[in-house]
N, C-alpha and C positions, 0 to 999 in steps of 0.2 A: 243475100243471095248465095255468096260463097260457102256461108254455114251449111244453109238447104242443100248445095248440091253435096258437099263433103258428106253427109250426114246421109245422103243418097246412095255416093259412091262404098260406106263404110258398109251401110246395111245390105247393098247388092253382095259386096265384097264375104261378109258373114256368112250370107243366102249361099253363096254359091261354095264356099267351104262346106259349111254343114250338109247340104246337100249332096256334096261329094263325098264328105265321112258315111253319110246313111247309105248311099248307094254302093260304095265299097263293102261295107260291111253284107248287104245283103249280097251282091257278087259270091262272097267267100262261104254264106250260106250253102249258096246252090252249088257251086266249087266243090264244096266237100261232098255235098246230096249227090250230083254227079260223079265224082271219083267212086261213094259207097257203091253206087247202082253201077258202075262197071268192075266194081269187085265182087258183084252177087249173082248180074248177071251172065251163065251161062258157064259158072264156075262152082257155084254151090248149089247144090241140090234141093229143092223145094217138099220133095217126097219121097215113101220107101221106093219107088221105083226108079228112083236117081235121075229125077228129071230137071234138067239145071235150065230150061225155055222157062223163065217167070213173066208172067203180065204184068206191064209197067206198073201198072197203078200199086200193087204189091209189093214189087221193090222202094218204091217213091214212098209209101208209108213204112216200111222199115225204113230206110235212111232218111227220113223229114226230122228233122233238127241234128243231127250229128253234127259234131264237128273232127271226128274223128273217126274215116270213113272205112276202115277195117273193121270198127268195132260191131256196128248190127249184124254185119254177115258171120262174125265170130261166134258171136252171142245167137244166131239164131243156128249155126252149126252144134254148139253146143250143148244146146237144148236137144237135139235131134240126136245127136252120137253119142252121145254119156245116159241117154234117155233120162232125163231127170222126171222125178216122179211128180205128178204132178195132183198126188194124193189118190188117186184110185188107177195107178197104173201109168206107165213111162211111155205110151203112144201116144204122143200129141197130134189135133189137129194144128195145122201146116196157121192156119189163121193166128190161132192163139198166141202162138211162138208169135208170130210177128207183134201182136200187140203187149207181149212182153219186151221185146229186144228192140221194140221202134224210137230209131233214138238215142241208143246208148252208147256214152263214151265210154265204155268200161264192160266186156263182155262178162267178165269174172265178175265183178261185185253186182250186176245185174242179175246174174244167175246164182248167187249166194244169197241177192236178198229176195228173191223168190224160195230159195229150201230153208231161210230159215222161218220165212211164214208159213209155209207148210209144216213145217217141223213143229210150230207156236201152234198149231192147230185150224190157221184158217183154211177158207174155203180158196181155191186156185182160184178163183176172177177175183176175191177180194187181195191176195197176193200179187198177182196182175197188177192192181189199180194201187195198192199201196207204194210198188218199187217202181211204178208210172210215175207216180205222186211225188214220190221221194225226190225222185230224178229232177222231176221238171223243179220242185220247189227250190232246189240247190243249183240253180246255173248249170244242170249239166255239170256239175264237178263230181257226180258216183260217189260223191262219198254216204252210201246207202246202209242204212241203218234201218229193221224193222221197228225197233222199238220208239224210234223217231217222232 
């Protein structure tokens, strides 16, 4: 009987540790997703007409996985003020930025491994999805590499 209950007490005891690591960590998720979205909102400009009012839903996909909540709103200023070409011309829709820069720990190597697939020849959605790729398959550590 004392086994069964010890052996009770052990695994509630595990239960509710690990359950505490998981729920911290997603805490520190939204933490950071929160801090991005009050650094984008109402501070960076979404369009040439400088309108920095964004719909949530917009920002929330730029900053959905950061952990490093300067970084999307850098990375999508970036793309906008340097106008990076993005093979037929440097006026990006406002969308596409976001689906490059959603996400990134690293404004600069995010926008590096977008010019140098354009620079390689591909098509801009395939460069998109490549430094997407990159990103996600490396932890979020940038270290983005086209030839990868």
């Amino acid at each position: 009987m004392k086994k069964t209950t010890s052996n009770r007490m052990i695994a509630a005891w595990l239960s509710l540790l690990f359950s505490s690591f998981f729920m911290s960590q997603i805490g520190f998720a939204a933490d950071y997703e929160d801090q991005c979205f009050n650094e984008v909102q109402g501070k960076i400009p979404w369009n040439d007409e400088k309108n920095m009012n964004w719909r949530d839903d917009n920002i929330k996909q730029l900053c959905k996985g950061t952990t490093k909540p300067l970084e999307p709103g850098k990375c999508f200023s970036k793309v906008r003020s340097e106008r990076v070409n993005w093979g037929k011309g440097s006026q990006w829709e406002w969308k596409n930025i976001i689906n490059l820069c959603a996400g990134t720990n690293d404004a600069e190597k995010t926008v590096e491994c977008f010019n140098k697939g354009i620079a390689s020849g591909a098509d801009w959605r395939d460069a998109i999805l490549t430094c997407q790729r990159n990103l996600s398959s490396q932890g979020k550590s940038n270290k983005l590499d086209w030839n990868q």
